[in-house]
C-alpha positions, 0 to 999 in steps of 0.5 A, a space after each residue: 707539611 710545614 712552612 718556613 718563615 723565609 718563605 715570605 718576601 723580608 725572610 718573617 712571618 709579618 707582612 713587609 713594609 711597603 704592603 702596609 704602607 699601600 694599605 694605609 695610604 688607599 685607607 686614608 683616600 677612602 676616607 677622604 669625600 668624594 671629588 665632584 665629578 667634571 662638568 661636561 661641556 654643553 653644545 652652544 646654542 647658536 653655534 658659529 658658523 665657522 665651528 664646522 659642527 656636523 650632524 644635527 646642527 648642520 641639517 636643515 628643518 624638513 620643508 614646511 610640506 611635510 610632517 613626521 608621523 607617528 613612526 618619524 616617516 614624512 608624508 605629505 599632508 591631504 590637500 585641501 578641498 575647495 569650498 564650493 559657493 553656497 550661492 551657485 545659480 540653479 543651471 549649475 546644477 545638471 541633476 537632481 540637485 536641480 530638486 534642492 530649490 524646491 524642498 518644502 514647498 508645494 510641487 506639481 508632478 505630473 507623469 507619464 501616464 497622465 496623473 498629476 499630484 500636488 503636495 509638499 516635497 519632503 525630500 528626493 535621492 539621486 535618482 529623483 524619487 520624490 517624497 510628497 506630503 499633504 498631497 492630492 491628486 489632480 483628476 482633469 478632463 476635457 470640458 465639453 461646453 469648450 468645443 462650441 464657446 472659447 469663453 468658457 474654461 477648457 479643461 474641467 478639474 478637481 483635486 482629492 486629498 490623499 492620505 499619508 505620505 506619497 512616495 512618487 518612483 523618479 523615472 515615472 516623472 514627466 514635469 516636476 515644477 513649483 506651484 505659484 501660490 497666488 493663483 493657485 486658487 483659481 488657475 488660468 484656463 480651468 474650472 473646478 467641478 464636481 469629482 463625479 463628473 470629472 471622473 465620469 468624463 476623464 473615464 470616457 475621454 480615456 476609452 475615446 482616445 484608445 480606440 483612436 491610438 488602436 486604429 492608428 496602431 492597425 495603420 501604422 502596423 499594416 504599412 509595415 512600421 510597428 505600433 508603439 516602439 520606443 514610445 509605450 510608457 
């Protein structure tokens, strides 16, 4: 196969003219530095009013109650809690918290089955379960000598230390009130004892009163009203 030399445009076997032109003319612009690009027009800073922008700068800001989060959503931010006084008097408080006055100092607790306890309160839960310390329990009886002489003290006591911290279960407390420390050690209208004799008359003053509360308890059953019934401890 062979080729003729006609068969290129100008009838040669050269390159025609206008080619070699179009090289050299894209040589030399290569060759030429490179133009700046143009700036691009920024947006103004406080546009005028009558521009008509859209978008972003036509929105307003989002309402101070709400915030953007993490994920660009709004929501509303907790409301505050209001901040109780410290001061408040004690016939706000209508549950154990009427206990809040008397930590750390020393309470007298009395409960339903007739003991009393004397000590410090530690502490107390909702359920006003008590935590005592240095406590004692207060052992009383009734004075025999009172029955002919009101000059004498009515009620014979005496106080045996416990060891330990007391734990006092809330629903067994009948009173729980604080002890005036300046008469505490000598109340009005008692005599300390001897524990011995205290415990021996407070022992047969309890065997007197049950058989007092069984012959009442045969009356009352006898006229048809069960003894006891929503009031056994």
């Amino acid at each position: 196969m062979s080729y003729h030399s006609n068969a290129l445009p100008g009838g040669s076997g050269a390159p025609p003219q206008n080619v070699a032109v179009d090289f050299n003319a894209m040589l030399q612009r290569s060759l030429q530095q490179p133009l700046a690009p143009e700036p691009i027009a920024e947006a103004p800073a406080n546009p005028h009013q009558s521009i008509g922008y859209s978008g972003v700068y036509s929105n307003t800001p989002p309402p101070p109650q709400f915030s953007q989060n993490a994920l660009g959503g709004a929501r509303a931010p907790a409301p505050q809690q209001q901040i109780l006084p410290v001061d408040l008097p004690p016939q706000a408080f209508l549950t154990s918290a009427m206990l809040l006055d008397m930590v750390d100092k020393k309470v007298d607790v009395l409960l339903r089955d007739e003991k009393e306890y004397i000590g410090i309160l530690r502490s107390y839960d909702q359920f006003a379960n008590l935590v005592l310390t240095e406590c004692s329990e207060r052992i009383f009886a009734r004075n025999p000598e009172a029955e002919h002489s009101h000059a004498v003290a009515k009620w014979l006591i005496c106080d045996v230390k416990l060891p330990g911290v007391m734990t006092i279960r809330g629903e067994n407390v009948t009173i729980c009130a604080t002890v005036d420390l300046d008469r505490e050690d000598n109340p009005r209208g008692v005599k300390f004892a001897n524990e011995k004799e205290v415990r021996a008359l407070a022992s047969a003053q309890k065997v007197e009163k049950k058989v007092v509360e069984d012959r009442k308890a045969r009356a009352l059953k006898q006229s048809g009203i069960e003894p006891h019934f929503g009031m056994q401890g």
